[in-house]
N, C-alpha and C positions, 0 to 999 in steps of 0.2 A: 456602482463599481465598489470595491473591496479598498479599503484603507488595509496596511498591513500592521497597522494595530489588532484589527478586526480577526486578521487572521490568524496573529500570532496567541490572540487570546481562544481560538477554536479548544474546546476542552478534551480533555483526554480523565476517562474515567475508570475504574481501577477492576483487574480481570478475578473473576471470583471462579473457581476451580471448579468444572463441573457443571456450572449453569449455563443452560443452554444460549447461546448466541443468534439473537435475530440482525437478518440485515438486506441491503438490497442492492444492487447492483447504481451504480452511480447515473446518474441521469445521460442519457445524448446528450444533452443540452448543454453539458459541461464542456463535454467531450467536444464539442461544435465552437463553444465560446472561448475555451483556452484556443483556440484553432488549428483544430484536426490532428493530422496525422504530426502535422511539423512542429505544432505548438504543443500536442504531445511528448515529443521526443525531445523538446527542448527542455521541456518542467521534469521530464523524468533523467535528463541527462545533467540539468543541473542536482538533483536529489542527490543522485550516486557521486556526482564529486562530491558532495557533504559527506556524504556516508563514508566515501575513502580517508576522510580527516576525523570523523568522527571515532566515538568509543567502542564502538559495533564494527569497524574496521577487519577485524580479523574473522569475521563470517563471512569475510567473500576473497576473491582469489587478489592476491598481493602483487602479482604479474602481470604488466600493463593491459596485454595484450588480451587476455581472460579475465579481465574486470573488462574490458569495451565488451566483452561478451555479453557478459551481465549485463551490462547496460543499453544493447539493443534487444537481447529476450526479454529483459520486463518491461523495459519500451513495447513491447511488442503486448506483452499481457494487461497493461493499462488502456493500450490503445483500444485494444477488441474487448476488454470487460467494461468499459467505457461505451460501448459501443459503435464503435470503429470498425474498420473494414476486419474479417475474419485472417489476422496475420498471425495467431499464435495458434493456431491449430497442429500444426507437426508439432511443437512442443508438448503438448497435454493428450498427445498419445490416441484422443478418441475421449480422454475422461472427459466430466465438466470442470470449467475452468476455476474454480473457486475451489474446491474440491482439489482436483491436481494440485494447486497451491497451496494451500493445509497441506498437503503430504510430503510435497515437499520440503517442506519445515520442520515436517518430523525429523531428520537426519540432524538435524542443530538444538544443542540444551539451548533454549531461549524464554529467560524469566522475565519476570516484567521490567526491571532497568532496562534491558535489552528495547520492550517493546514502548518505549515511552520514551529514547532514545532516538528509535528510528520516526517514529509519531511527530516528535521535535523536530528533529531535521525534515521531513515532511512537510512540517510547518514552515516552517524557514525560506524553502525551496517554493512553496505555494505564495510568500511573503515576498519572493524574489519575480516570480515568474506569471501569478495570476491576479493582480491588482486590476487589470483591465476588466477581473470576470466582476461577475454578480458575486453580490455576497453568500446570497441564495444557492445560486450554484453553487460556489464553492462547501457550501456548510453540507450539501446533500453529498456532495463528492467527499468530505473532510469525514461524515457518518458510516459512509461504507468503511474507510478506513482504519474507522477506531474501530468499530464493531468486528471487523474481519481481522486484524490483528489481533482481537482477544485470541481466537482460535490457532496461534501461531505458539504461543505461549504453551511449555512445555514443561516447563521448570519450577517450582516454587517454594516459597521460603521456608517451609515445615521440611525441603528435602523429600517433597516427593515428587514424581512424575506423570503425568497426565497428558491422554494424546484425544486432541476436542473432536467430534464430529461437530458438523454443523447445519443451520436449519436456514434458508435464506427465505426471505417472504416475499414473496409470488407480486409480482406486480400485475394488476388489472390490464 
């Protein structure tokens, strides 16, 4: 099982503009050992209280009632890109799911404080809520997330803007 030492030390490594991003979708296994659908929405509903206190606070809606929104949609896109039962499908229209979410980020200037913020609190929330898992798990779950947040990233310090495509690696 995961000390939240272990977790809090998961590394976060820095988005270079342009380079392509590999990555892969988080294991079942994670998805099974945080437990399911309910210990999903628990790990992802405590995030988003972080996120509401956090610096990144003003990227999402300020209204109580439209922030629990948020927080059962991405509830819902962790669940299924996790491997969960197929619950975010009306959201992402038909696209794929990683894909729709890159695009959807396009609409927000998000530079990397931003994505090293939310990464942190991420951290936090995994430190709070998945000490029962494996470490293992948790570090395959913790890879998609750094690697797929590079691609959110929008914004950077030269003052210019770049919108990523992404290349995710095909699991056997």
């Amino acid at each position: 099982m995961a000390t939240r030492k272990e977790i809090m030390d998961l590394p976060i490594t820095a988005v270079e503009k342009g380079k392509p991003v590999h990555f892969k979708n988080p294991p079942k296994a994670f998805y099974e050992a945080i437990g399911g659908e309910e210990g999903m929405k628990e790990l992802m509903y405590n995030f988003y209280d972080k996120i509401y206190e956090s610096k990144i606070a003003h990227f999402f809606p300020q209204d109580e009632e439209e922030f629990e929104e948020v927080k059962k949609k991405n509830s819902k896109f962790f669940i299924q890109i996790c491997g969960g039962p197929k619950v975010y499908e009306n959201e992402s229209k038909g696209m794929e799911l990683n894909e729709y979410m890159i695009r959807i980020h396009d609409d927000f200037s998000i530079n990397e404080n931003n994505r090293i913020e939310w990464l942190g609190t991420m951290r936090e929330a995994l430190a709070d809520k998945a000490q029962h898992v494996d470490i293992g798990l948790i570090r395959e779950f913790w890879e998609y997330l750094e690697a797929f947040s590079k691609l959110t990233v929008n914004n950077f310090a030269d003052g210019s803007t770049y919108y990523a495509a992404y290349t995710q690696v095909k699991e056997d």
